[in-house]
N, CA, C and O atoms as a printed pandas DataFrame, in Angstrom:
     atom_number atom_name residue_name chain_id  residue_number  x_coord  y_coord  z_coord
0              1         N          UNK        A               1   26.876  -27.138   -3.198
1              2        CA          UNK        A               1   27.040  -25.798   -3.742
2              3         C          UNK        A               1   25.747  -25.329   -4.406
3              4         O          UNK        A               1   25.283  -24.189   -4.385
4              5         N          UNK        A               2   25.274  -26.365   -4.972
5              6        CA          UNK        A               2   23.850  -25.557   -6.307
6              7         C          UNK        A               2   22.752  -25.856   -4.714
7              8         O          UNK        A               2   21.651  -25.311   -4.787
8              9         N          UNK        A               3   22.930  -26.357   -3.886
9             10        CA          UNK        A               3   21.686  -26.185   -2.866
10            11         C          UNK        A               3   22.059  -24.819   -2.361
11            12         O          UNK        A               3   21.165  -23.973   -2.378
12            13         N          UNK        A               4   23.456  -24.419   -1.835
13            14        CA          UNK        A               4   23.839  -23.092   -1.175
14            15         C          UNK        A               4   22.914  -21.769   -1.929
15            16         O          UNK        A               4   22.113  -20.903   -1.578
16            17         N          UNK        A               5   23.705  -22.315   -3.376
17            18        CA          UNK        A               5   22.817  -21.273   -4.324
18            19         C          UNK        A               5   21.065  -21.300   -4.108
19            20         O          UNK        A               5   20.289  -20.419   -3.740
20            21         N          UNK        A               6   20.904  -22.379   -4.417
21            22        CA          UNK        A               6   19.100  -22.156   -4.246
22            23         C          UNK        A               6   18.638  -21.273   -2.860
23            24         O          UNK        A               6   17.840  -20.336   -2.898
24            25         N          UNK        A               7   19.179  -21.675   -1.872
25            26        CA          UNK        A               7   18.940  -21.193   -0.738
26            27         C          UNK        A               7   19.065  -19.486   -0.830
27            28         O          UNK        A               7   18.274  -18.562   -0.641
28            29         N          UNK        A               8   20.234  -19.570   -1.153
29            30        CA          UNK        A               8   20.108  -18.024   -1.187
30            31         C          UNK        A               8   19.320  -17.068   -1.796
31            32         O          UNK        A               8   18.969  -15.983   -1.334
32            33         N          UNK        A               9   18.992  -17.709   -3.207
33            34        CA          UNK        A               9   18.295  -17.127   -4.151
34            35         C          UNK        A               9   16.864  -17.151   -3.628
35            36         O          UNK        A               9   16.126  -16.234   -3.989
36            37         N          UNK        A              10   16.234  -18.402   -2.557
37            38        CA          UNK        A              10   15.228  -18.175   -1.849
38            39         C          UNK        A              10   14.927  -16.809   -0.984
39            40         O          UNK        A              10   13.993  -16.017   -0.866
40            41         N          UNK        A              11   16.242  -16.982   -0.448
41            42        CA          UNK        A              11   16.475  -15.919    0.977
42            43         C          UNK        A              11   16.102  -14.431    0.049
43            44         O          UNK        A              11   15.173  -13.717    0.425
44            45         N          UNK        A              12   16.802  -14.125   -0.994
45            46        CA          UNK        A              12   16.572  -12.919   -1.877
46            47         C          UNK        A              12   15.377  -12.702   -2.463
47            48         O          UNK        A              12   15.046  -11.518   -2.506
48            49         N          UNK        A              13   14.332  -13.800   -3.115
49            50        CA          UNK        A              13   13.086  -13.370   -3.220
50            51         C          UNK        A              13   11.985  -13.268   -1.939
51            52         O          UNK        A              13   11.054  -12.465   -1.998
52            53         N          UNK        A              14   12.187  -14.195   -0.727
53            54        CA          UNK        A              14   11.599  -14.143    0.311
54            55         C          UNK        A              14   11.977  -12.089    0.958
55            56         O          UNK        A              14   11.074  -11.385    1.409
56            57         N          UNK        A              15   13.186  -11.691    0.831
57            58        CA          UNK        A              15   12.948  -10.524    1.349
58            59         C          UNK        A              15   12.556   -9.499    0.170
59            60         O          UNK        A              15   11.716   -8.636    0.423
60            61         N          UNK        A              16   13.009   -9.551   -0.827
61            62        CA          UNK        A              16   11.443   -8.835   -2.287
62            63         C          UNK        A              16   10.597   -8.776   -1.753
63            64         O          UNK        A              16   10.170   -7.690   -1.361
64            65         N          UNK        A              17    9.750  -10.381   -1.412
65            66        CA          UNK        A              17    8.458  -10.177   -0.879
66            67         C          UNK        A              17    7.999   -9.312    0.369
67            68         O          UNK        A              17    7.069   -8.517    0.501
68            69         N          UNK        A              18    8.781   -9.663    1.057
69            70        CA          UNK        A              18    8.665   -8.793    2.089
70            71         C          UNK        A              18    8.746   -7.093    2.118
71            72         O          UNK        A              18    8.135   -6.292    2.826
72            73         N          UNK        A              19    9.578   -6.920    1.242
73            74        CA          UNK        A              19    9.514   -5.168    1.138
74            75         C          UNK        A              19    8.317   -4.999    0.519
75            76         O          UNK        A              19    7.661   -3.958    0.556
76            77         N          UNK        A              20    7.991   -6.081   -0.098
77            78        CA          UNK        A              20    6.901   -5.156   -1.211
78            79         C          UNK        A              20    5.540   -5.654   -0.361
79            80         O          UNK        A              20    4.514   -5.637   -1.040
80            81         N          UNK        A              21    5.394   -6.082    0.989
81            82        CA          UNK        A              21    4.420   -6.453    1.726
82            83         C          UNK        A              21    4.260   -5.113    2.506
83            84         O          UNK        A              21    3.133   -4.634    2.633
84            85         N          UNK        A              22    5.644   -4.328    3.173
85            86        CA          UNK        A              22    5.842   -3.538    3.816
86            87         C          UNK        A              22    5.317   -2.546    2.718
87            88         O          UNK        A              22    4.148   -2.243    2.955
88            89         N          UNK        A              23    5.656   -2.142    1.955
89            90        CA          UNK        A              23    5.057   -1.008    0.903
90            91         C          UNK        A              23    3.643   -1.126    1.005
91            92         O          UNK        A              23    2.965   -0.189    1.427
92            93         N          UNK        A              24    3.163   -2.182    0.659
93            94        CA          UNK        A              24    1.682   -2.285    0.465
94            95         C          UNK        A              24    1.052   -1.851    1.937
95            96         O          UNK        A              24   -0.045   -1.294    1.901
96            97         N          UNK        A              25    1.573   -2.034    3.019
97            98        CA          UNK        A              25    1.425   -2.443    4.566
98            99         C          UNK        A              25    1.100   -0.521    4.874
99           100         O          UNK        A              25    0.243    0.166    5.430
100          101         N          UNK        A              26    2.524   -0.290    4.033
101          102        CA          UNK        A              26    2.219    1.582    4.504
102          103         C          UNK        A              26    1.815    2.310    3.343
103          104         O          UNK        A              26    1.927    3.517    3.562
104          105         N          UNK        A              27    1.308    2.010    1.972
105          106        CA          UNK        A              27    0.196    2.551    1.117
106          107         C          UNK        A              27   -1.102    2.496    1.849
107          108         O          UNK        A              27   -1.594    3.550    2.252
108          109         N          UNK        A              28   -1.707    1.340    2.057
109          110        CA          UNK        A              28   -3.138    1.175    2.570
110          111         C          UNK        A              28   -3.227    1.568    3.888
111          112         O          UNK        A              28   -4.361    1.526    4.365
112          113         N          UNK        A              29   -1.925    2.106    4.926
113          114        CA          UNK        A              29   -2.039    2.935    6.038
114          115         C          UNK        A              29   -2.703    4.701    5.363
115          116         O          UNK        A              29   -3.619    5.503    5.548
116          117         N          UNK        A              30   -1.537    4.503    4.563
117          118        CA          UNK        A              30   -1.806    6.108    4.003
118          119         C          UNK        A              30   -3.421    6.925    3.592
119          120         O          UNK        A              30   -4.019    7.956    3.901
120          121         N          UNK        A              31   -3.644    5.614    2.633
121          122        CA          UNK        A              31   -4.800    5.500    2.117
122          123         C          UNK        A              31   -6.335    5.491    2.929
123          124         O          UNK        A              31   -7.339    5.999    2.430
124          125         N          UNK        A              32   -6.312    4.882    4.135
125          126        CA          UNK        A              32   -6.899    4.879    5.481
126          127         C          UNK        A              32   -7.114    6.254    5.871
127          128         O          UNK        A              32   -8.177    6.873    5.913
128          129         N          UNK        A              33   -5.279    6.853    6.310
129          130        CA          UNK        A              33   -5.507    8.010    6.933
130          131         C          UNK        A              33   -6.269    8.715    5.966
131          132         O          UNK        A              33   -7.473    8.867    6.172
132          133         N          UNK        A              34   -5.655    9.238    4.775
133          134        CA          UNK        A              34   -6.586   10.150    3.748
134          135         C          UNK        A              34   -7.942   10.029    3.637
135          136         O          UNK        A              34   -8.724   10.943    3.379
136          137         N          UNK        A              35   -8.140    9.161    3.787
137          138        CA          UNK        A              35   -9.969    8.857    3.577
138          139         C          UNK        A              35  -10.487    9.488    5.052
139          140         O          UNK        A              35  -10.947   10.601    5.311
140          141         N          UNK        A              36  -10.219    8.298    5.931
141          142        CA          UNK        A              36  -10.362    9.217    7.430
142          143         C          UNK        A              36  -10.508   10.826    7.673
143          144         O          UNK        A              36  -11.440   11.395    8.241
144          145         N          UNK        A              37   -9.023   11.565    6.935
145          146        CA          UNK        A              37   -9.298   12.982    7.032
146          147         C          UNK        A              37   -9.949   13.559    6.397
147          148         O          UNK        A              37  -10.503   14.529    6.915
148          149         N          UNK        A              38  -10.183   13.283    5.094
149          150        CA          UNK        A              38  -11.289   13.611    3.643
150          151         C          UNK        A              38  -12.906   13.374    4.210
151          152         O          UNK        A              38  -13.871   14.009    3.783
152          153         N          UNK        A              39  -12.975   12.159    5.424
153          154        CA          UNK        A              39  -14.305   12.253    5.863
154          155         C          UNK        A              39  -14.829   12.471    7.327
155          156         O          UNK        A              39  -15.632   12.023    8.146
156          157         N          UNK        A              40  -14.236   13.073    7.214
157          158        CA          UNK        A              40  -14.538   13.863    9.056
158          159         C          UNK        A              40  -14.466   12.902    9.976
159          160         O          UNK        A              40  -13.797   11.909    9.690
160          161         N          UNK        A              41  -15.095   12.968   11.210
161          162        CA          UNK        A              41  -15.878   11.404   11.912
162          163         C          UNK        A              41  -17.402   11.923   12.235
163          164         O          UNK        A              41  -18.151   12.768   11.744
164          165         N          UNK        A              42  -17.475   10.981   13.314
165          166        CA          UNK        A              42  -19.688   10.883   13.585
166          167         C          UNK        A              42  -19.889   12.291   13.819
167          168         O          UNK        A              42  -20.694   12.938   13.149
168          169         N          UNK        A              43  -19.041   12.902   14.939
169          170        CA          UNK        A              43  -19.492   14.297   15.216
170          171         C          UNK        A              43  -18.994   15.623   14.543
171          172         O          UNK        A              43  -19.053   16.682   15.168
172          173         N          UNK        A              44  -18.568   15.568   13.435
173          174        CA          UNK        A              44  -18.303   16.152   12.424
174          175         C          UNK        A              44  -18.190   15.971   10.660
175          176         O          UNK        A              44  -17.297   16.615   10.110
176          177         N          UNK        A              45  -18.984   15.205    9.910
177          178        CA          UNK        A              45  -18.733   14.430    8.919
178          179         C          UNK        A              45  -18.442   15.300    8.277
179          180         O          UNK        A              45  -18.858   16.403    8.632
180          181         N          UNK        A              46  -17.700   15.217    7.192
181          182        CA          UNK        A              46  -17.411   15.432    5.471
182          183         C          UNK        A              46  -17.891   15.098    4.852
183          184         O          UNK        A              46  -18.090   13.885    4.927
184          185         N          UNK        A              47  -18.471   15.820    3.757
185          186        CA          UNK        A              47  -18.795   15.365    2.521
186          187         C          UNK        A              47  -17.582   15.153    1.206
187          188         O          UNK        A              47  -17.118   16.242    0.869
188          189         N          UNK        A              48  -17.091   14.136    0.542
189          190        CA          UNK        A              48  -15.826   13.967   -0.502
190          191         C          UNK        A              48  -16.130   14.705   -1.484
191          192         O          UNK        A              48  -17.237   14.776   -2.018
192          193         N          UNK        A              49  -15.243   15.239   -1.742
193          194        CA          UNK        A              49  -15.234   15.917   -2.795
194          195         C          UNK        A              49  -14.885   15.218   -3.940
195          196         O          UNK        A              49  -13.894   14.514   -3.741
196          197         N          UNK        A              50  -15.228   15.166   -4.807
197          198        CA          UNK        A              50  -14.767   14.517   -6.581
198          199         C          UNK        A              50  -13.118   14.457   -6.063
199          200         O          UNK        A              50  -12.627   13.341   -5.898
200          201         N          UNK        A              51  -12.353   15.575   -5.835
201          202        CA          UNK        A              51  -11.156   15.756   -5.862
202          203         C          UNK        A              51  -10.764   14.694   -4.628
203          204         O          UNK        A              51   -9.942   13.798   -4.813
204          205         N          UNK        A              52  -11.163   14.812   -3.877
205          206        CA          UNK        A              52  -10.776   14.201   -2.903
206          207         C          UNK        A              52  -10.786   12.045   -3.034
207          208         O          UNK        A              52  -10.139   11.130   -2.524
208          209         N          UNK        A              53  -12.013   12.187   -4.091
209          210        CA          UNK        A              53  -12.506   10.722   -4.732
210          211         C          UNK        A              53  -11.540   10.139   -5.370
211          212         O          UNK        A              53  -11.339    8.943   -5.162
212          213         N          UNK        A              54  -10.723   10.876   -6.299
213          214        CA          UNK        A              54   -9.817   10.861   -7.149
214          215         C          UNK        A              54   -8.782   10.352   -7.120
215          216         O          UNK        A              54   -8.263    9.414   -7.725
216          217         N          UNK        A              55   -8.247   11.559   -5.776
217          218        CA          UNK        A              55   -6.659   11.347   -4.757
218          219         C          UNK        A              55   -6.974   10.139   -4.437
219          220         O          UNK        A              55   -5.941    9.486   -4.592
220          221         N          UNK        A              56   -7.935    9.353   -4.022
221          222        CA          UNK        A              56   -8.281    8.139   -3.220
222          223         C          UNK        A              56   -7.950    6.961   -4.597
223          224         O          UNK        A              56   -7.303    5.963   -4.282
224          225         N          UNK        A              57   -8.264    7.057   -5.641
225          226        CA          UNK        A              57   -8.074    6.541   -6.952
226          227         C          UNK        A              57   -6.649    6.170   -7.260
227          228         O          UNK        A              57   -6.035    5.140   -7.537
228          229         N          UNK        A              58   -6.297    7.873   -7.039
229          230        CA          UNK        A              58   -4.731    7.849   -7.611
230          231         C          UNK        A              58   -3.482    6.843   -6.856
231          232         O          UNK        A              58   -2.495    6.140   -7.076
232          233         N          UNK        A              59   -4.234    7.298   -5.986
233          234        CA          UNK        A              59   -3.120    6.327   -4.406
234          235         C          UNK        A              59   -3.394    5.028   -4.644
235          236         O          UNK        A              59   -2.440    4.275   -4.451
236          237         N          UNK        A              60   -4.587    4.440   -5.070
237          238        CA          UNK        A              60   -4.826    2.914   -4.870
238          239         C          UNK        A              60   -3.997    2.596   -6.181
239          240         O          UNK        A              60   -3.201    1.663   -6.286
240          241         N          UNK        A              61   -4.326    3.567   -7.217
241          242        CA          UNK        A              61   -3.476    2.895   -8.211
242          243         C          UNK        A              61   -1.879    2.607   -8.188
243          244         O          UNK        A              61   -1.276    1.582   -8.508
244          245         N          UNK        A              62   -1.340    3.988   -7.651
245          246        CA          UNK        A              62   -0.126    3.659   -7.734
246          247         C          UNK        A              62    0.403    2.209   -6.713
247          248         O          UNK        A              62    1.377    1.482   -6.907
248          249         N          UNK        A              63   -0.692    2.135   -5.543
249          250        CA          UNK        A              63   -0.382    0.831   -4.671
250          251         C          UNK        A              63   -0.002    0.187   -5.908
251          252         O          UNK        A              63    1.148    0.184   -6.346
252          253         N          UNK        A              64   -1.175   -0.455   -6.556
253          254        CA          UNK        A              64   -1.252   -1.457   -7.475
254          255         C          UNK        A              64   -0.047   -1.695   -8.774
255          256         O          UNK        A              64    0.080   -2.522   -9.677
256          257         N          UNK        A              65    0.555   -0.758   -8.413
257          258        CA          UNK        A              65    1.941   -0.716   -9.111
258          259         C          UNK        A              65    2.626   -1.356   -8.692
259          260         O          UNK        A              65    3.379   -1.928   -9.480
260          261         N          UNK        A              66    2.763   -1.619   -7.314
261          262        CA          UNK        A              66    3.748   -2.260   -6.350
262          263         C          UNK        A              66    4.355   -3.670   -7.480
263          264         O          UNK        A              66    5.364   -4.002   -8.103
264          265         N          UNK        A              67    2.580   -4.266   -7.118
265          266        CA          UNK        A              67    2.765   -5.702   -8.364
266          267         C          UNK        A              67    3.953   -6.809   -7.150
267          268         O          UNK        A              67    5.026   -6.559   -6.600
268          269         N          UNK        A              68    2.927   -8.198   -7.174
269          270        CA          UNK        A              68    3.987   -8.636   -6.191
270          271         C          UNK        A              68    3.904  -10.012   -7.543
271          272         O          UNK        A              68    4.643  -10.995   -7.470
């Protein structure tokens, strides 16, 4: 019985981890795209704007909220 329990209680932090892998997985997608669109490509570049520096700030931080 107390192994059933352990097991499970494994099974329940093993999928925690996992959501909060998936979160992180589609923050730093997000974070990618935004930068990407904030900086043009070769045959059209951008220059960032402060504002745009920022948003890039704000997003990493809240990633870092995730907290695994």
């Amino acid at each position: 019985m107390e192994n059933a329990n352990y097991e499970r209680r494994l099974e329940l932090e093993n999928e925690e981890l996992a959501e909060k892998v998936h979160q992180y997985q589609k923050g730093i997608i997000e974070i990618r795209k935004y930068i990407e669109d904030s900086t043009g490509n070769t045959d059209n570049p951008k220059t960032s704007t402060t504002g745009d520096i920022l948003e890039v700030y704000r997003k990493l931080s809240e990633l870092l909220k995730i907290g695994v």
